[in-house]
C-alpha positions, 0 to 999 in steps of 0.5 A: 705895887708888887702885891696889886701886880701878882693879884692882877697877873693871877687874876688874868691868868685864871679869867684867861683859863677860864675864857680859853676853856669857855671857847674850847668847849663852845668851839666844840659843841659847835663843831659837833652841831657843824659836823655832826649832819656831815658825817650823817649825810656823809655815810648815807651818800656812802649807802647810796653808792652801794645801792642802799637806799634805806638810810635816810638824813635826820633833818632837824634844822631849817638851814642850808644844811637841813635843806642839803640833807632833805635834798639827798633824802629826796634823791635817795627816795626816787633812785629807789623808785627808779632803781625798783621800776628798772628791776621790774622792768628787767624782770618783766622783760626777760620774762617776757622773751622766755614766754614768746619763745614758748608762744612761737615754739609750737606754730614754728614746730607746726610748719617744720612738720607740715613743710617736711611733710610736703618735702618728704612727698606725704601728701598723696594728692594735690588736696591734701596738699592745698590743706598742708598749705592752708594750715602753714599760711594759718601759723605763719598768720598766727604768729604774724598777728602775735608780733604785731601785737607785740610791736604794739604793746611795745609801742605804747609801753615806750611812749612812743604812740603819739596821743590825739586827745579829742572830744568825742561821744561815747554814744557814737563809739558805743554805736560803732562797737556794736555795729562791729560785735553784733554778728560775732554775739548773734552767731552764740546767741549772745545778748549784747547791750550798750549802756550810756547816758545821753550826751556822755562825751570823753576827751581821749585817743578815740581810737586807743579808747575803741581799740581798749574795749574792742579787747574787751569785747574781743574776750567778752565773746570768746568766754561768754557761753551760747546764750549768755550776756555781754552788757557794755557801759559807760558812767562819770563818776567825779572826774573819772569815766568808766568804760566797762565790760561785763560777761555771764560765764565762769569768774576768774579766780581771784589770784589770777585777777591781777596777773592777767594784765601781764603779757602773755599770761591766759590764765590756768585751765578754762578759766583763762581769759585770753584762752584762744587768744594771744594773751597781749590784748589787756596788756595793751589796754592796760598800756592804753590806759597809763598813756592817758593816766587812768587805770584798770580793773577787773573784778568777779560779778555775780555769774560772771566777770567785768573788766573797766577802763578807767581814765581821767576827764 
């Protein structure tokens, strides 16, 4: 009896070891599995909370953990994008008070000097007079016109333009714009042209539409040498319409295509598009254009420039 006792007592005593070590080390490995997505999920949070976003959760599971650490990766995914965008947009927006101050430096110092002049009695007649006048009425409309467009461009960079979507001929807009444009091009002896398929119809803004291509058309005229060609066309291509504008005269180079969508860039040298101009009205058309969720583009042809709109239908 004794010797069966000690046999059981030895023999519980090892089973007991063995199952205590069994769960110690089962208990382990389960924990590690438990927390090991944790403590992952806990240092790239950690990473978050400085503004590192490059840090990403390993998911290897389809449970309620795996779920939770591809829920962070996704937050983590678009704070880097918000993040990104508010940084351009702080950027572009201090860039953008550093060029207006520079537009309005010359016609403010234009009108300082004319007023002086007035004020110091340097017109000798009331001719002169009339022009100093005229010529600061000219500024203060210049730079009036430039913070309209600025308001504008604003206005639609915000969000703030309320769309009216309608279906409408691009025919008849195309008929509308040369009606506009047809003196302007007559006077350069400019050949101008309207292209597009009979009975193409868009759903848009019809007035943001027209006032894009009037942009375009704007520049077209002022780039295009004396008995040069300016070709409008319209086509459908999938479910994208493209509205373009096309210009014989000197190409753009080919660093500068897409900086001159930006605000008040007009280019270096003659080449510059908005030469004359603001430097504003394609970035409005570019704004036009993500209002609808379409794009633009602008590309170097053969002896000239073409500039689309492209927009969903």
């Amino acid at each position: 009896i004794y010797e069966s006792a000690a046999i059981a007592n030895r023999f519980t005593l090892f089973v007991g070891l063995g199952l205590l070590a069994l769960g110690g080390a089962a208990t382990l490995l389960f924990s590690r599995i438990i927390t090991k997505p944790v403590v992952e999920m806990s240092r790239v949070t950690a990473r978050m909370a400085e503004l590192d976003f490059t840090e990403r959760v390993d998911v290897e599971t389809d449970d309620e953990l795996g779920r939770l650490g591809a829920g962070i990766n996704e937050i983590s995914e678009k704070l880097s994008r918000s993040i990104e965008r508010m940084r351009r947009d702080i950027a572009r927006r201090k860039r953008l008070v550093r060029d207006l101050s520079h537009e309005l430096k010359t016609p403010i110092a234009v009108i300082k000097g004319y007023a002086e002049g007035l004020q110091n009695g340097v017109a000798e007649n009331p001719e002169q007079a009339a022009r100093y006048c005229a010529v600061i009425a000219s500024e203060c409309d210049r730079m009036d016109a430039e913070i309209q467009q600025l308001l504008e461009l604003s206005k639609l960079e915000s969000e703030q333009v309320q769309l009216n979507p309608r279906l409408f001929s691009v025919g008849g807009l195309f008929n509308t714009l040369a009606e506009r444009f047809l003196h302007e091009a007559a006077q350069k002896q400019i050949d101008l042209s309207f292209q597009a398929p009979e009975g193409l119809a868009i759903r848009a803004d019809e007035a943001l539409v027209s006032r894009s291509l009037e942009n375009f058309l704007t520049n077209a005229v002022r780039h295009t040498p004396a008995r040069g060609r300016i070709g409008v066309r319209a086509e459908q291509t999938g479910h994208t319409m493209k509205l373009c504008v096309y210009n014989s005269g000197s190409s753009i180079p080919p660093e500068q295509l897409d900086r001159v969508w930006d605000v008040f860039y007009t280019g270096e040298g003659a080449n510059g598009r908005d030469s004359g101009g603001h430097g504003v009205g394609l970035a409005i058309v570019k704004s036009i254009a993500e209002l609808h969720g379409g794009s633009v583009a602008a590309q170097n042809r053969d002896d000239g420039v073409e500039f689309c709109l492209q927009l969903p239908i």
